[in-house]
PDB file of the backbone (N, CA, C, O) and the ligand in Angstrom, with CONECT records:
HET     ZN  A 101       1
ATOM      1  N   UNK A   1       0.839  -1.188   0.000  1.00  0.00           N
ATOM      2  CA  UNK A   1       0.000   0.000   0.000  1.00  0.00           C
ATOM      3  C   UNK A   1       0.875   1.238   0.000  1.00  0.00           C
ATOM      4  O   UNK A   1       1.529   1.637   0.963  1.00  0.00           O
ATOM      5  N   UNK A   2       0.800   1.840  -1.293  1.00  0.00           N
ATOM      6  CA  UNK A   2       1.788   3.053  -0.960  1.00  0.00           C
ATOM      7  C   UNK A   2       0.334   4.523  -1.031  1.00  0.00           C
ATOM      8  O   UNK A   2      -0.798   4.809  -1.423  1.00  0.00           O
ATOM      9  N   UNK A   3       1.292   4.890  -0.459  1.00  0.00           N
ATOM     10  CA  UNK A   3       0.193   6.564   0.111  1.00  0.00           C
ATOM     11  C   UNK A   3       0.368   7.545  -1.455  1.00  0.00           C
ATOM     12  O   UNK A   3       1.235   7.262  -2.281  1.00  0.00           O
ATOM     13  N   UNK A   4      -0.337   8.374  -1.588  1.00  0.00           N
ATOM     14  CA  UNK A   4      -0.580   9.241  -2.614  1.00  0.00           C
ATOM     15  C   UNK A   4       0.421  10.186  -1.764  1.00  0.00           C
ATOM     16  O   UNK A   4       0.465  10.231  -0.535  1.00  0.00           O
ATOM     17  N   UNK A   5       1.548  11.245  -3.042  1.00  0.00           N
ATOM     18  CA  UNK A   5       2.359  11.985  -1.922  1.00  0.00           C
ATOM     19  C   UNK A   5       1.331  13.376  -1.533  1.00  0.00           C
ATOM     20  O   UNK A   5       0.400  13.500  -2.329  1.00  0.00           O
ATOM     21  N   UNK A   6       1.371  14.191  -0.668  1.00  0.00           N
ATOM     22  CA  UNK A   6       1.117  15.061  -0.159  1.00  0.00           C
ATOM     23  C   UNK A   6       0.377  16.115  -1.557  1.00  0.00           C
ATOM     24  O   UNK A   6       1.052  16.495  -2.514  1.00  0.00           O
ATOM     25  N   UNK A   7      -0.931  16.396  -1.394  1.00  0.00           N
ATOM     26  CA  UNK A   7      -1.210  17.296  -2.500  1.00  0.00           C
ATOM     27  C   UNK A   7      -1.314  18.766  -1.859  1.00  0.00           C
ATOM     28  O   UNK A   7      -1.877  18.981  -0.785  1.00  0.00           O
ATOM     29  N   UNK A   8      -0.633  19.861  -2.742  1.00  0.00           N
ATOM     30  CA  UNK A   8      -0.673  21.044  -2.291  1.00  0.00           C
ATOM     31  C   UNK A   8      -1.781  21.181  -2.050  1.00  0.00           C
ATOM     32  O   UNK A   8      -2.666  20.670  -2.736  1.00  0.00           O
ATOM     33  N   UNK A   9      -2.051  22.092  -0.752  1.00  0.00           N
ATOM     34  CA  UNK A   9      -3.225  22.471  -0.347  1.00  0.00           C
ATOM     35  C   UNK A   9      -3.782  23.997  -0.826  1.00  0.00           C
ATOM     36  O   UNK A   9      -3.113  24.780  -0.151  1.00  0.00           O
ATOM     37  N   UNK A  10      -4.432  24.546  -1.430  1.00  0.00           N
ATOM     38  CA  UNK A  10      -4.719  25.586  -1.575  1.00  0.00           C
ATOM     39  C   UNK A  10      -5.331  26.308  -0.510  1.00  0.00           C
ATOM     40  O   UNK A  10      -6.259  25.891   0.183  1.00  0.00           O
ATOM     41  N   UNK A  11      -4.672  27.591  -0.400  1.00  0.00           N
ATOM     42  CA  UNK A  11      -4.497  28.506   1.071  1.00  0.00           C
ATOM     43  C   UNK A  11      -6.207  28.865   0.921  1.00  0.00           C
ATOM     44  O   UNK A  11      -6.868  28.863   1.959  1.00  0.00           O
ATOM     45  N   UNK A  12      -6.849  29.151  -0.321  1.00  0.00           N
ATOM     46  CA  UNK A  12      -8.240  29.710  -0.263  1.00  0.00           C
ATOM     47  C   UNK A  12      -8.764  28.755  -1.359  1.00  0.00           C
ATOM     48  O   UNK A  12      -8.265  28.247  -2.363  1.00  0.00           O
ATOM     49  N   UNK A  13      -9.901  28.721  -0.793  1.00  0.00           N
ATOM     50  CA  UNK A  13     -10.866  27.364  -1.566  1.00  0.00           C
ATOM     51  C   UNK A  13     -11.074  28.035  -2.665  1.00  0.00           C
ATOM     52  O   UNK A  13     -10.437  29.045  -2.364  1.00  0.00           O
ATOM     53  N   UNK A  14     -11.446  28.228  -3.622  1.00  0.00           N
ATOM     54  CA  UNK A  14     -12.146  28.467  -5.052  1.00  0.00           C
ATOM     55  C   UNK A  14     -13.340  28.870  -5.363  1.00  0.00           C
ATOM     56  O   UNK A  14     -13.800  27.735  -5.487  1.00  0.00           O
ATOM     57  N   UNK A  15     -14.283  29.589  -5.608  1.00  0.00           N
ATOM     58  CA  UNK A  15     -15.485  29.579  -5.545  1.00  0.00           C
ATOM     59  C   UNK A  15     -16.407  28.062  -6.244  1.00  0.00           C
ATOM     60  O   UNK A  15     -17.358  27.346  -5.928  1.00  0.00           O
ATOM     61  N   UNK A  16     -15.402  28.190  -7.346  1.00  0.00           N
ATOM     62  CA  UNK A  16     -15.856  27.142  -8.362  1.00  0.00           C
ATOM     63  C   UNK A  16     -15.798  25.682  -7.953  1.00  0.00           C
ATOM     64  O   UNK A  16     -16.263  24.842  -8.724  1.00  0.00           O
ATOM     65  N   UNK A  17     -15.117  25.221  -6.488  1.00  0.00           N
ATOM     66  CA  UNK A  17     -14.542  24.117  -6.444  1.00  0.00           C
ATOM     67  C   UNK A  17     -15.699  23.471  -6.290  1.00  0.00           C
ATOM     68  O   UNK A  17     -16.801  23.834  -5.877  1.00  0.00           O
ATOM     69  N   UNK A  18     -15.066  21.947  -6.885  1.00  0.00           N
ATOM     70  CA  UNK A  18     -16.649  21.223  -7.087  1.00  0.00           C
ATOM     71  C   UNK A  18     -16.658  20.769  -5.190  1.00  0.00           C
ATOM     72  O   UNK A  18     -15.795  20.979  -4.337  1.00  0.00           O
ATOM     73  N   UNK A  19     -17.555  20.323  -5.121  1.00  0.00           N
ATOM     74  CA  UNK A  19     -18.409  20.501  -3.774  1.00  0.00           C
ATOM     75  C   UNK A  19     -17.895  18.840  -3.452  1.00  0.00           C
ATOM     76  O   UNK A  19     -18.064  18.005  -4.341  1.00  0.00           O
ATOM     77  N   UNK A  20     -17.142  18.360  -1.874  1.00  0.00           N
ATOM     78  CA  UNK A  20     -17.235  17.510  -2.283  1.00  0.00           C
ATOM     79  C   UNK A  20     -18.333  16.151  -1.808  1.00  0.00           C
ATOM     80  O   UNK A  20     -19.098  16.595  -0.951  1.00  0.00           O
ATOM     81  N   UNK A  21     -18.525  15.195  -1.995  1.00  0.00           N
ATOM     82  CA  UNK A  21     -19.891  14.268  -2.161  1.00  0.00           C
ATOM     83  C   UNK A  21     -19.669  14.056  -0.708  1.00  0.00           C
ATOM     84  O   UNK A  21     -18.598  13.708  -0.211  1.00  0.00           O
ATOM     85  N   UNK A  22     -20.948  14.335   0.031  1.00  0.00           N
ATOM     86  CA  UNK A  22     -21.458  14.286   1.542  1.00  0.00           C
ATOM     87  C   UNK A  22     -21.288  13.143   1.745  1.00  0.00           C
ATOM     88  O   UNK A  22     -22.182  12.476   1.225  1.00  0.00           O
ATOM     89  N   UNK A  23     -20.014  12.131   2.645  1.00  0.00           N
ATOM     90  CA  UNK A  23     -20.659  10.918   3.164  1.00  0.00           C
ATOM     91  C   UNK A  23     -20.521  10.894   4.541  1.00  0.00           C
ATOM     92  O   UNK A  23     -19.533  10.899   5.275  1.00  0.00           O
ATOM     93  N   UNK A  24     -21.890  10.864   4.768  1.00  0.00           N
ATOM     94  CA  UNK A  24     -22.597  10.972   5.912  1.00  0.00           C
ATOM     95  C   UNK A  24     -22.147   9.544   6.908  1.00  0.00           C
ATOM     96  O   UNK A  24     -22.258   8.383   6.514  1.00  0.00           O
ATOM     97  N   UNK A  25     -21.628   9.962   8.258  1.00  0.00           N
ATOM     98  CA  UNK A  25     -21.403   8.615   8.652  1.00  0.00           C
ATOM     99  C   UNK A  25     -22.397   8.265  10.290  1.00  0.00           C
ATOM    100  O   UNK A  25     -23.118   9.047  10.911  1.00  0.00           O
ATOM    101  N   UNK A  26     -22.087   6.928  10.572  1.00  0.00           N
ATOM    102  CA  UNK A  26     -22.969   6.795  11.708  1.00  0.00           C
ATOM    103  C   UNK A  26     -22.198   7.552  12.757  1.00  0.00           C
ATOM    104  O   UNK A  26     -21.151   8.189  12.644  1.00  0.00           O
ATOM    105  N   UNK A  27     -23.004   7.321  13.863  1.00  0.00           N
ATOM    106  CA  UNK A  27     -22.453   7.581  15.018  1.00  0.00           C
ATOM    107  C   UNK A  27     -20.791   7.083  15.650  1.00  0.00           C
ATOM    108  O   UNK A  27     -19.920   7.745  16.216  1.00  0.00           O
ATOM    109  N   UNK A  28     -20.848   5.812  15.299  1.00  0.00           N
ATOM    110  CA  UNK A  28     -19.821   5.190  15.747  1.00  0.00           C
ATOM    111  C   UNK A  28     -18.199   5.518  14.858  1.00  0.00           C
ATOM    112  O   UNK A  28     -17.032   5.357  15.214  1.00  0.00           O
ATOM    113  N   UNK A  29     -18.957   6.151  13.305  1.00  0.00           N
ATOM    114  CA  UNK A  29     -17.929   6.453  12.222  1.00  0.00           C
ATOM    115  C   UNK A  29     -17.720   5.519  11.224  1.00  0.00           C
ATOM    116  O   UNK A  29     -16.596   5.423  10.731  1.00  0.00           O
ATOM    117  N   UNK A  30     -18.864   4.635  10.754  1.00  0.00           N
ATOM    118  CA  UNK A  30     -18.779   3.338   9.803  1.00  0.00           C
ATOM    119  C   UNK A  30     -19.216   4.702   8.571  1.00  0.00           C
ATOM    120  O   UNK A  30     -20.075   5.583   8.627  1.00  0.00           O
ATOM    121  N   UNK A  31     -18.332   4.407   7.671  1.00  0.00           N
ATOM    122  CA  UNK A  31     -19.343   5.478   6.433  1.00  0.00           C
ATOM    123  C   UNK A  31     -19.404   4.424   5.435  1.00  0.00           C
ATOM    124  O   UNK A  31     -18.950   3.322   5.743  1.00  0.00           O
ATOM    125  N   UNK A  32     -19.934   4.620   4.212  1.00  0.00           N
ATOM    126  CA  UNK A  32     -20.711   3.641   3.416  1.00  0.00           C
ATOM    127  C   UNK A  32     -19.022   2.761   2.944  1.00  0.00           C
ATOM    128  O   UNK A  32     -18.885   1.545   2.807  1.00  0.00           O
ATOM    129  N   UNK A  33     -17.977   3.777   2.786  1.00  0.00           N
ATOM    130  CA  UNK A  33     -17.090   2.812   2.501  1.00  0.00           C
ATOM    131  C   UNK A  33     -16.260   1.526   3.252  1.00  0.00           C
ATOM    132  O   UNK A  33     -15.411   0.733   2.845  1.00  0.00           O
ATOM    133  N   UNK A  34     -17.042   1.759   4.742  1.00  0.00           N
ATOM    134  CA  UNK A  34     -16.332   0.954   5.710  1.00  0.00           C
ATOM    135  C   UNK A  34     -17.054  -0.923   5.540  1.00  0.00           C
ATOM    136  O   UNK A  34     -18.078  -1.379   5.030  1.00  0.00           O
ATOM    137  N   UNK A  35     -16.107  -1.415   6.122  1.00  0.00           N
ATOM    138  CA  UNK A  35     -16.193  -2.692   6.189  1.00  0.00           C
ATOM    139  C   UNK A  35     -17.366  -3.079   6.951  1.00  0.00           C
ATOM    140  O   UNK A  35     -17.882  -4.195   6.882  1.00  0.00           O
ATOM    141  N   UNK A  36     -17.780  -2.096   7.701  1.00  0.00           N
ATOM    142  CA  UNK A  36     -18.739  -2.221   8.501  1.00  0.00           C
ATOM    143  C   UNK A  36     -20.204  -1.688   7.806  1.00  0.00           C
ATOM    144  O   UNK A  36     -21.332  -1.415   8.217  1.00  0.00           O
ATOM    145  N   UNK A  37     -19.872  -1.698   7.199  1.00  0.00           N
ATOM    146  CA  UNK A  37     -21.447  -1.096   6.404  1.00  0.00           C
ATOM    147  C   UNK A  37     -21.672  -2.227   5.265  1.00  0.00           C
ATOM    148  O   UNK A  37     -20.882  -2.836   4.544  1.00  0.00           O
ATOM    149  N   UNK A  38     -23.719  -2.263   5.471  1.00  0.00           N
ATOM    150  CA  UNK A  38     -24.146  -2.914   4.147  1.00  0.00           C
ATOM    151  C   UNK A  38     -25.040  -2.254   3.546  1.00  0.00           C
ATOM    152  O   UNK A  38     -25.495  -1.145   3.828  1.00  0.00           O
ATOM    153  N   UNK A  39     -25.326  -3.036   2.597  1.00  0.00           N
ATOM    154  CA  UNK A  39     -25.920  -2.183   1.755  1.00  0.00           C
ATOM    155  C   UNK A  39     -27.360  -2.744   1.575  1.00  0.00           C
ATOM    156  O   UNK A  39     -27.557  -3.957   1.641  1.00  0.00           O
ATOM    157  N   UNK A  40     -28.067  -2.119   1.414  1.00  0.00           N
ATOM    158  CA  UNK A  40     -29.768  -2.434   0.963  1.00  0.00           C
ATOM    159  C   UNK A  40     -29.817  -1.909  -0.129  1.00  0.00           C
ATOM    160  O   UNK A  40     -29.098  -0.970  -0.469  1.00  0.00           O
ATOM    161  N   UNK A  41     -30.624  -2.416  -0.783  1.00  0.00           N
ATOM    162  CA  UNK A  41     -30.758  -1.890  -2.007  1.00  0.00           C
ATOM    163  C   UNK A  41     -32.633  -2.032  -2.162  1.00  0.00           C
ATOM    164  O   UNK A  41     -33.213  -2.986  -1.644  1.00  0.00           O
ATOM    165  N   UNK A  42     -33.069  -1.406  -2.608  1.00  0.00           N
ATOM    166  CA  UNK A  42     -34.331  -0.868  -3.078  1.00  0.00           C
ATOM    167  C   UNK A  42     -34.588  -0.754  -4.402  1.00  0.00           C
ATOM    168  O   UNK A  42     -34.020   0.034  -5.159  1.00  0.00           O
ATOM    169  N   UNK A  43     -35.474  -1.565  -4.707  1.00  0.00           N
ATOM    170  CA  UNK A  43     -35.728  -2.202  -6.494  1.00  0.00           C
ATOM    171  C   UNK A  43     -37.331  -1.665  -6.817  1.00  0.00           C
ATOM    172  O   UNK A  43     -38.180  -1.696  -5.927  1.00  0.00           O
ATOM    173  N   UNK A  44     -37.514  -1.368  -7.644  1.00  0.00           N
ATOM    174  CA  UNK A  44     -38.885  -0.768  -8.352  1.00  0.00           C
ATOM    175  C   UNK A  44     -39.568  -2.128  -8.510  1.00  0.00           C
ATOM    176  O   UNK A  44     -38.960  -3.138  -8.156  1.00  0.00           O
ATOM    177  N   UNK A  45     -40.653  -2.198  -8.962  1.00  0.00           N
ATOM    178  CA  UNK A  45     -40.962  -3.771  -9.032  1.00  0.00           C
ATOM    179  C   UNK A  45     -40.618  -4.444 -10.139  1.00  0.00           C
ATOM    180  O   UNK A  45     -40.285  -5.627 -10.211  1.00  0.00           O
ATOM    181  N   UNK A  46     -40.737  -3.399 -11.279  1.00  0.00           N
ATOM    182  CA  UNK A  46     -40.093  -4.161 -12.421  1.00  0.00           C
ATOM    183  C   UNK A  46     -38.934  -4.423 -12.627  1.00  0.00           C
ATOM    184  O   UNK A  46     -38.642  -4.975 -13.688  1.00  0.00           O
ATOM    185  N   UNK A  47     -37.925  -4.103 -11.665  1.00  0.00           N
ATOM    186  CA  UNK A  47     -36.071  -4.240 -11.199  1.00  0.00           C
ATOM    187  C   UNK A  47     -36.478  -5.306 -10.841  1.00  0.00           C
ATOM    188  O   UNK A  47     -36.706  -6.043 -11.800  1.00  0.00           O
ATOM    189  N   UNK A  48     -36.723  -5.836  -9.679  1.00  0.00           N
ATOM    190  CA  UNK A  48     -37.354  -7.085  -9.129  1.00  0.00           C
ATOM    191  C   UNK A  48     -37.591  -8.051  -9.787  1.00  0.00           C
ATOM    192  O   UNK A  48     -36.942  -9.086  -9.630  1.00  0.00           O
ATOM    193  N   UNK A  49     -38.576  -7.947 -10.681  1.00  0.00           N
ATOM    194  CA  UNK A  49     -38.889  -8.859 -11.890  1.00  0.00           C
ATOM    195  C   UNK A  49     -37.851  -9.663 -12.242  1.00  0.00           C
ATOM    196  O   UNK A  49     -37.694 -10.853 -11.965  1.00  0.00           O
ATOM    197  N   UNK A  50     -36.745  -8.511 -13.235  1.00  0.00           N
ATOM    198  CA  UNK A  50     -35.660  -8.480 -13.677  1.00  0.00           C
ATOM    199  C   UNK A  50     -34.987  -9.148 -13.175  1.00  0.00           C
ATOM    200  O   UNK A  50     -34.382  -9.937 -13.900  1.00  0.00           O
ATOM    201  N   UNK A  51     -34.729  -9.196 -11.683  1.00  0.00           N
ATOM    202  CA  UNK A  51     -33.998  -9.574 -10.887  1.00  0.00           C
ATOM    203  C   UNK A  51     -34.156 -11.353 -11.269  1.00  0.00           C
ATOM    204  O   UNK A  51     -33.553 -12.213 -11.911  1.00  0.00           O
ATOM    205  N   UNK A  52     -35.438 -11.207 -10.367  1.00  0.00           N
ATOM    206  CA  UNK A  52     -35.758 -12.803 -10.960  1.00  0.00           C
ATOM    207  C   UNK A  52     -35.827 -13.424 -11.972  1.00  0.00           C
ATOM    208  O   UNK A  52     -36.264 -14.575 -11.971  1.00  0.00           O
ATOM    209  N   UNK A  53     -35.512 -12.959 -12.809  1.00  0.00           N
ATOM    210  CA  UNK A  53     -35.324 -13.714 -14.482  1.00  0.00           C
ATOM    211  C   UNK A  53     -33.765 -13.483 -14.725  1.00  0.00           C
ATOM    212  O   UNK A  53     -33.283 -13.368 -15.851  1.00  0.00           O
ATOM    213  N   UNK A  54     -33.212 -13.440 -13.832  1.00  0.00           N
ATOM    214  CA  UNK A  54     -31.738 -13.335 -13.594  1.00  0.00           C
ATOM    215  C   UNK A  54     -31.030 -12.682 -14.345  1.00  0.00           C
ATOM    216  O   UNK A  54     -30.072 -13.188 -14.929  1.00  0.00           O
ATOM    217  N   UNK A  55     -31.413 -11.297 -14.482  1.00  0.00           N
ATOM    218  CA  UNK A  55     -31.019  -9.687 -15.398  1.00  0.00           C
ATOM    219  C   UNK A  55     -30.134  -9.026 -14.203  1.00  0.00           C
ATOM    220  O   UNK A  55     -30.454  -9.494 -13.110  1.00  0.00           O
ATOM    221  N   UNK A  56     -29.592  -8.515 -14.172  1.00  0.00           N
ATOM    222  CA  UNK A  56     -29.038  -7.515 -13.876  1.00  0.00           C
ATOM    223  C   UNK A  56     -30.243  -5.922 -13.115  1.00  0.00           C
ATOM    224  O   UNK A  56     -30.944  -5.437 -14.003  1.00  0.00           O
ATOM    225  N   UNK A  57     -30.325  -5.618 -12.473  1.00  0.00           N
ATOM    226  CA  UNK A  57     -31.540  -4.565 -12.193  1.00  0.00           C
ATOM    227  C   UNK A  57     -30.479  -3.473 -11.150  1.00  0.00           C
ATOM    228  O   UNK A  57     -29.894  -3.875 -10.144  1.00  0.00           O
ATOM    229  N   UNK A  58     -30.421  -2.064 -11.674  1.00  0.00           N
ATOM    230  CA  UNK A  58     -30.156  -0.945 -10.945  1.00  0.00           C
ATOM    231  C   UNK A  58     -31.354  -0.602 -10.088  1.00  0.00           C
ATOM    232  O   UNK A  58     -32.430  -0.246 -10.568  1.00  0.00           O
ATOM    233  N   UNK A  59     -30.983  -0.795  -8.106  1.00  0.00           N
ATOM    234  CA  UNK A  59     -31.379  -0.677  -7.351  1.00  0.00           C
ATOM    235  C   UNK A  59     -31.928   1.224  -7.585  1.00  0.00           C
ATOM    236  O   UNK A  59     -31.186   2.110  -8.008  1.00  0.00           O
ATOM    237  N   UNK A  60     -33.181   1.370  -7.222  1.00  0.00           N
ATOM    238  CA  UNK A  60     -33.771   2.859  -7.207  1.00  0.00           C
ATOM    239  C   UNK A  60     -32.902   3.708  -6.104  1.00  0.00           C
ATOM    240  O   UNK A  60     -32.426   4.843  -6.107  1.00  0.00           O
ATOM    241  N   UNK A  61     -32.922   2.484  -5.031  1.00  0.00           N
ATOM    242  CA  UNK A  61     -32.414   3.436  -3.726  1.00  0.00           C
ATOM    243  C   UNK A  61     -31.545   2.389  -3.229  1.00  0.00           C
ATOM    244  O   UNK A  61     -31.541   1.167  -3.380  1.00  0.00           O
ATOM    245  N   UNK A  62     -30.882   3.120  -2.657  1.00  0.00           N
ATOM    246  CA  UNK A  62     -29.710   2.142  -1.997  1.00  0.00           C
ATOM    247  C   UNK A  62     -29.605   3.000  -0.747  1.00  0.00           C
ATOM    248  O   UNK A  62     -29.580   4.228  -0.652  1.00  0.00           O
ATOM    249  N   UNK A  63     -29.545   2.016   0.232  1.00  0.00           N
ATOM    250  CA  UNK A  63     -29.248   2.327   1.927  1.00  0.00           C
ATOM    251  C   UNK A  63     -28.065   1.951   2.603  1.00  0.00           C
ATOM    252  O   UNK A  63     -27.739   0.765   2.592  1.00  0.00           O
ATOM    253  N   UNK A  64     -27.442   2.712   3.133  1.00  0.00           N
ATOM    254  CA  UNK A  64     -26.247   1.864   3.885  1.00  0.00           C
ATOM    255  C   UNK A  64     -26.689   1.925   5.248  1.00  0.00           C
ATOM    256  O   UNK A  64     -27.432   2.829   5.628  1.00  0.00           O
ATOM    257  N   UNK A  65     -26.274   1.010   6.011  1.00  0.00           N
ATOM    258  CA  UNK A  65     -26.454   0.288   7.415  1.00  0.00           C
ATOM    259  C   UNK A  65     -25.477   0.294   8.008  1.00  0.00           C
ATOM    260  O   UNK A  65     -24.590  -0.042   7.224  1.00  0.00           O
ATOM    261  N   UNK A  66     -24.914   0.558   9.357  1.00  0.00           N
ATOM    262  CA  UNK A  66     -24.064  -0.064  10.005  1.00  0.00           C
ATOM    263  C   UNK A  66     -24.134  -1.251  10.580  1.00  0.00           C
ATOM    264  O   UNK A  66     -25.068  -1.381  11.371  1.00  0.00           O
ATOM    265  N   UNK A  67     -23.385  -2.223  10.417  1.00  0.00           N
ATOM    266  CA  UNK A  67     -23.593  -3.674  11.326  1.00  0.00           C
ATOM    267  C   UNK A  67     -23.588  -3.194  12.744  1.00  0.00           C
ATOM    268  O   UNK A  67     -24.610  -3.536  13.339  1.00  0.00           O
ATOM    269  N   UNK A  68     -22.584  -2.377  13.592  1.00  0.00           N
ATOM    270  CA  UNK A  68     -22.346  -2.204  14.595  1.00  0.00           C
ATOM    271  C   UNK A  68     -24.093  -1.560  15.111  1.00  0.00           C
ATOM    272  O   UNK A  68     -24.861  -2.187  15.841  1.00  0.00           O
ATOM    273  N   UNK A  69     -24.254  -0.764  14.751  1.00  0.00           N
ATOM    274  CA  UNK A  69     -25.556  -0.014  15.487  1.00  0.00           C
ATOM    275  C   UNK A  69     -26.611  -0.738  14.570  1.00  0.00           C
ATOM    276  O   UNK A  69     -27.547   0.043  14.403  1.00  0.00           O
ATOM    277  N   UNK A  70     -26.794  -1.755  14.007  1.00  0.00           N
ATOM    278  CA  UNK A  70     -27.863  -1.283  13.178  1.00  0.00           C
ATOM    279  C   UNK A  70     -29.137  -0.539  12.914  1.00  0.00           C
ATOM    280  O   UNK A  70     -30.298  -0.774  13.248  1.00  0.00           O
ATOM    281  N   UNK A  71     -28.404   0.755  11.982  1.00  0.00           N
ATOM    282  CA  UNK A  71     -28.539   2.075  12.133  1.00  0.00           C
ATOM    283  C   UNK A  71     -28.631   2.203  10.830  1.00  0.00           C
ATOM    284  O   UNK A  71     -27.814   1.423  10.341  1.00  0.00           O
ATOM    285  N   UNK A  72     -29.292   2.876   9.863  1.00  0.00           N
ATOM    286  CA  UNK A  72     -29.144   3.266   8.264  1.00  0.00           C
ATOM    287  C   UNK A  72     -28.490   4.484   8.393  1.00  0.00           C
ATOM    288  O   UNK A  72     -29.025   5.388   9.034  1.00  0.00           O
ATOM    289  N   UNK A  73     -27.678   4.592   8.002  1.00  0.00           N
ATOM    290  CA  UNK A  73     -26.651   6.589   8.296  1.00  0.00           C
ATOM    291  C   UNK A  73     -26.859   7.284   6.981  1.00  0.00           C
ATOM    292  O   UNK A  73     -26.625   8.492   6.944  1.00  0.00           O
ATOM    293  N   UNK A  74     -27.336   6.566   5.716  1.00  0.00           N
ATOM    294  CA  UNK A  74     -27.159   7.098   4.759  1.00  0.00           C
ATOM    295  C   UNK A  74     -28.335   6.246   3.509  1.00  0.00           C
ATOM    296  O   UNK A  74     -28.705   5.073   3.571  1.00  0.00           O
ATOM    297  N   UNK A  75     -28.577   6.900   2.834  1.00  0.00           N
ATOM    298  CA  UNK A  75     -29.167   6.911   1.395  1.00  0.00           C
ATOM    299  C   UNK A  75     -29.416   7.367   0.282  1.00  0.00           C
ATOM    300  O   UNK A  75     -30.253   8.261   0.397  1.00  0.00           O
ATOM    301  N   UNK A  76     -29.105   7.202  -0.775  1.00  0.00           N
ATOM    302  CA  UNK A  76     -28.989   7.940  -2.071  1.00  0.00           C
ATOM    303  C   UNK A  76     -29.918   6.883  -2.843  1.00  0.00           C
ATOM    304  O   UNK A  76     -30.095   5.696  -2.569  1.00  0.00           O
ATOM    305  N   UNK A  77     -30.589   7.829  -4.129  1.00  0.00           N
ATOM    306  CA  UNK A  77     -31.077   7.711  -5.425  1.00  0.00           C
ATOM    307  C   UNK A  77     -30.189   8.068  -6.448  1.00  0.00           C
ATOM    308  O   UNK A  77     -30.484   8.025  -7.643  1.00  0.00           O
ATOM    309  N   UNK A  78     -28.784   8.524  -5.862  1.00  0.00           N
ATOM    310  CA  UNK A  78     -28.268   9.063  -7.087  1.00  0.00           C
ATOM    311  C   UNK A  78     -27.971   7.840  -7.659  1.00  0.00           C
ATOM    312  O   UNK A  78     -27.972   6.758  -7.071  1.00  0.00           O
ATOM    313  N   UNK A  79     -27.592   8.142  -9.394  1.00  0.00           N
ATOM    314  CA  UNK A  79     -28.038   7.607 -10.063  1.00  0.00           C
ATOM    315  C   UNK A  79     -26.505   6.492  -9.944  1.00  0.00           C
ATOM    316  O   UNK A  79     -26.396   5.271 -10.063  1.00  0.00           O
ATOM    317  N   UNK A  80     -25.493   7.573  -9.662  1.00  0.00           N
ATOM    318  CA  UNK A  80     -24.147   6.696  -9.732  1.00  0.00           C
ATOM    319  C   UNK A  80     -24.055   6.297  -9.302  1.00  0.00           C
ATOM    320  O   UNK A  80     -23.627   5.195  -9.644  1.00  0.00           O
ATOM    321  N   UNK A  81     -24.370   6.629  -7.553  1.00  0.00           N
ATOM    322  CA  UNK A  81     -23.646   5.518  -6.661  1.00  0.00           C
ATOM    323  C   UNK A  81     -25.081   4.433  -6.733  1.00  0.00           C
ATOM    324  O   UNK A  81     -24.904   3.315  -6.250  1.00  0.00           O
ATOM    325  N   UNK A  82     -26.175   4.680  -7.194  1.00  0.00           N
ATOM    326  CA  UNK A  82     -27.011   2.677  -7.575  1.00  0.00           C
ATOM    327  C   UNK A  82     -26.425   2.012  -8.261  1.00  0.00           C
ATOM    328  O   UNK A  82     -26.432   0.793  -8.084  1.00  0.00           O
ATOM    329  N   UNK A  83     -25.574   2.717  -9.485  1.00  0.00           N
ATOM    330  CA  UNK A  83     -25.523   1.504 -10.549  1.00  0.00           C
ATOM    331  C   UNK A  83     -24.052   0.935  -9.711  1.00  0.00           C
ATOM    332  O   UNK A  83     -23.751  -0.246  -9.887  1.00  0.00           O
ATOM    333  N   UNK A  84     -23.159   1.802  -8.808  1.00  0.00           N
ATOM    334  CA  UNK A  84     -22.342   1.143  -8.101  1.00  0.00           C
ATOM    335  C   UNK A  84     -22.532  -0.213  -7.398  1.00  0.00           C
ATOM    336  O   UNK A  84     -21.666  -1.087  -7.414  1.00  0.00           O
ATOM    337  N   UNK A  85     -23.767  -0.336  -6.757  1.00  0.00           N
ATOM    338  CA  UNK A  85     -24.282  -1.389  -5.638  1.00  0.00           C
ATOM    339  C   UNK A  85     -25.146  -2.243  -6.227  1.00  0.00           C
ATOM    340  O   UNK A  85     -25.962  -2.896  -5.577  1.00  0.00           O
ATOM    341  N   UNK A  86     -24.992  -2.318  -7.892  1.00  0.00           N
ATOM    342  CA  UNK A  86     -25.904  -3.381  -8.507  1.00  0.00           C
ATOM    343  C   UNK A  86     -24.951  -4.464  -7.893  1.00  0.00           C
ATOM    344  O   UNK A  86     -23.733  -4.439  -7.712  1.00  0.00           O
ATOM    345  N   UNK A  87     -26.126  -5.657  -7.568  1.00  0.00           N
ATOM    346  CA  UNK A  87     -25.958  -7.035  -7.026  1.00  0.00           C
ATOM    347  C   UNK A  87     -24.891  -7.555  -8.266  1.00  0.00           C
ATOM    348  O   UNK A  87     -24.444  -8.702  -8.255  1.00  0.00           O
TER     349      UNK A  87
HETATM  350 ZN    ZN A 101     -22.476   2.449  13.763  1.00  0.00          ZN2+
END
């Protein structure tokens, strides 16, 4: 595992800088990328269908959970991070 080296930090943020993506974490500090988090996923019915005729189906909503609390800390519809958590 080597580390990325040190990126200059800019002394004043940018107006323009892109914003960066909220991940919201639990209490304990599991965020969706931790080992400790799962995922739910939420299927339209015709995803479902899909599902069962053994297609491929982009979840509508996807939930993350902490195992530790089970706790949901987070959820998105966006569109990227579903097609991320297709089964
Ligand atoms: Zn937790």
């Amino acid at each position: 595992m080597t580390e990325a080296p040190t990126q200059p930090v800019a002394a004043e943020a940018p107006e323009a800088a892109e914003a960066p993506e909220e991940k919201p974490r639990c209490a304990c500090g599991t965020d969706r990328d931790s080992k400790y988090s799962v995922v739910d996923r939420d299927y339209s019915f015709l995803g479902t269908l899909y599902l069962l005729w053994g297609g491929t189906s982009v979840p509508r909503k996807v939930t993350f959970r902490c195992v530790k609390c089970d706790k949901a800390f987070e959820s998105s519809t966006r569109p990227s991070v579903c097609r991320k958590h297709i089964m």
